[in-house]
N, C-alpha and C positions, 0 to 999 in steps of 0.2 A: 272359148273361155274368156272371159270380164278380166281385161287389167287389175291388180289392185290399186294403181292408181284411179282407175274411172269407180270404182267401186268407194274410195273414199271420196274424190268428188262428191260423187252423189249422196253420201253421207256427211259430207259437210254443207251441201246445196239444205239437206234434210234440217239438218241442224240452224240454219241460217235461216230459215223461212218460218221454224219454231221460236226463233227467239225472236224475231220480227211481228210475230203475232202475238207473243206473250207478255212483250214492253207494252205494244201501241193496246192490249187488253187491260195490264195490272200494273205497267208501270215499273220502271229499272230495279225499286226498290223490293218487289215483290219478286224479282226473277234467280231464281236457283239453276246448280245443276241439276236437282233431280225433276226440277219441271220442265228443261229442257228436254231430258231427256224421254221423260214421258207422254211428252209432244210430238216428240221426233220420233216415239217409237225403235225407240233405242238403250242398249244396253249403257250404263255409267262406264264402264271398262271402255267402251268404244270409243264414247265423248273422250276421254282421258288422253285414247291414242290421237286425239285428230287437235285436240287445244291444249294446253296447257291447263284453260279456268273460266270460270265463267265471262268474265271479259273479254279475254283471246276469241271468245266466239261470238260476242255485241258485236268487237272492232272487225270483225269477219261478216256480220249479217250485215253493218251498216256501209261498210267495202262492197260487197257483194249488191246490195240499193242501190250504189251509185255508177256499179258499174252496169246494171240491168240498167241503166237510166243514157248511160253513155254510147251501147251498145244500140239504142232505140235510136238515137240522133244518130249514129255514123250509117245505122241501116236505113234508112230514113232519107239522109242526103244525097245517099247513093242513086237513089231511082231518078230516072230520066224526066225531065220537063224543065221551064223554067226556074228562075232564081226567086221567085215568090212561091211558084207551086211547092218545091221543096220546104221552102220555111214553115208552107201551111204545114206539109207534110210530117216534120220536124215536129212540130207542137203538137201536133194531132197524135205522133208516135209516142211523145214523152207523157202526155193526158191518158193514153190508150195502156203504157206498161203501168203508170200510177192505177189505173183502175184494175191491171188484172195481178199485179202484186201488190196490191194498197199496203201491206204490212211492212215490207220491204224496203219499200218509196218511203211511207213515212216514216220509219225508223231514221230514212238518211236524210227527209228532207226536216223533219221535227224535232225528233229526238237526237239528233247525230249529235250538236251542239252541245248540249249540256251532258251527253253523256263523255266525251270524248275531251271536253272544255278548250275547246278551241272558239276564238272569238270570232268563226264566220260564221253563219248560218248554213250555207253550205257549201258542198265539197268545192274547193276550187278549180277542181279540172273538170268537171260537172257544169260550171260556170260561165269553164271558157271552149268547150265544146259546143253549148249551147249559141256561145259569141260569135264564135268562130263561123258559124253557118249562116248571121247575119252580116259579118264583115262585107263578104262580096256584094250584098246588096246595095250599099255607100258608093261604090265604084260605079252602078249602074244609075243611082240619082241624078236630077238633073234641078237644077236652083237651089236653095238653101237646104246644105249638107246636116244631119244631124251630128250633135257633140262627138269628140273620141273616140269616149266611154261611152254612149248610147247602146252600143249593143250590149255591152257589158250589164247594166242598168237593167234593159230589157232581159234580159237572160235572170237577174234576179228578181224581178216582174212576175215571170212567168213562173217559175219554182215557187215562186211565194204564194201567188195564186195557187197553185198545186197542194201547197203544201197546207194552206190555210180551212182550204177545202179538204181535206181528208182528213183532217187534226179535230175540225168539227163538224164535217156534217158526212164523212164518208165517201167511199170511192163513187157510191150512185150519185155524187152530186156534182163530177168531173165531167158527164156527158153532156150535159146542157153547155157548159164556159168551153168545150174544146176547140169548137168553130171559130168562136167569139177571141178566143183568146189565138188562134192563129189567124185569125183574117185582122183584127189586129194588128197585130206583130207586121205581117206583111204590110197591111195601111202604110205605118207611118215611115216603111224602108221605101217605100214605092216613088218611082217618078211623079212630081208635082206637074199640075198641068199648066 
C-alpha cells in the first residue's frame, strides 16, 4: 500500500507541472484554481488539502523548477571523467531537463521574477550550484586566471541563454545551443596554451 505521504507528493508534483504549463500558456493573470485543477485532473477539495491558494502552488511549481534544475547539476557532476568533461556534462544536463520539462524550467527561469518580485532573475542557489561546478576549474588554469566572479557571471550566461530560448522560441530550439553552450563554458575555464 502507497504512503499518503507519496500519494500527495505525487499530487503535488501533478499540480506543479499544471501550473507550470498554464502560466508559460496564458500567463499568471489568466491562472485560477479551477484551471489548475482541471489540468491536474483533480478534485478542488484536494488542491485545498495540499496549498493553501493559488499562489502557495506558483511558489511550489516555481521551487519545484529550480530544484529539477539543481538536481540535473549535482547528478550531472557526479559521473566520472575530467573537470571539463563534467562542465560539458553539467550544461548538457541543465539544457536536457529545460527541454523535457520546458514549463517547469521556464516558469523558474522567466516567470519566477515577476511573479514572486524578487530582484534577481534567478534562484540564487540555482546560480551558485551551477558556479560551484565551474570553481575547481580556476585551480586547474594555467596563465591568466579569469575574474572572481567569472563563474558566477557564466552561470548566469547560461540560464539566460536557457531561459531566453524557451521564453521564445521553445524547448526544440535548446538542442542546437547545448553543445555550443557547454563546450563553451569549458573553453574559456580551460588551460591556456
Amino acid at each position: 500500500m502507497l504512503s499518503s505521504d507519496f500519494v500527495d507528493h505525487h499530487k503535488r508534483v501533478r499540480i506543479g507541472a499544471a501550473v507550470g504549463r498554464l502560466v508559460c500558456e496564458r500567463g499568471l493573470q489568466n491562472l485560477s484554481v479551477g484551471g489548475i485543477t482541471s489540468a491536474a485532473k483533480m478534485a478542488r477539495s484536494t488542491f485545498y488539502t495540499l496549498f493553501e491558494n493559488r499562489d502557495d502552488a506558483v511558489i511550489y511549481a516555481i521551487g519545484r523548477g529550480n530544484q529539477r534544475l539543481r538536481s540535473a547539476i549535482d547528478f550531472a557532476v557526479m559521473a566520472a571523467g575530467s573537470r571539463e568533461e563534467r562542465v560539458r556534462r553539467v550544461v548538457e544536463a541543465v539544457v536536457e531537463t529545460a527541454e523535457t520539462e520546458p514549463h517547469l524550467v521556464e516558469l523558474s527561469l522567466v516567470h519566477a521574477c515577476g511573479i514572486t518580485g524578487t530582484a534577481v532573475p534567478f534562484d540564487p542557489d540555482l546560480v551558485q550550484s551551477l558556479a560551484g561546478v565551474l570553481r575547481p576549474l580556476r585551480s586547474g588554469r594555467k596563465g591568466r586566471l579569469p575574474g572572481p566572479r567569472t563563474e558566477e557571471l557564466v552561470a548566469y550566461s547560461i540560464l539566460g541563454v536557457i531561459a531566453n530560448r524557451l521564453s521564445r522560441r521553445g524547448p526544440e530550439s535548446l538542442a542546437p545551443v547545448a553543445r555550443e553552450l557547454a563546450d563553451l563554458t569549458a573553453l574559456y575555464f580551460t588551460e591556456e596554451g
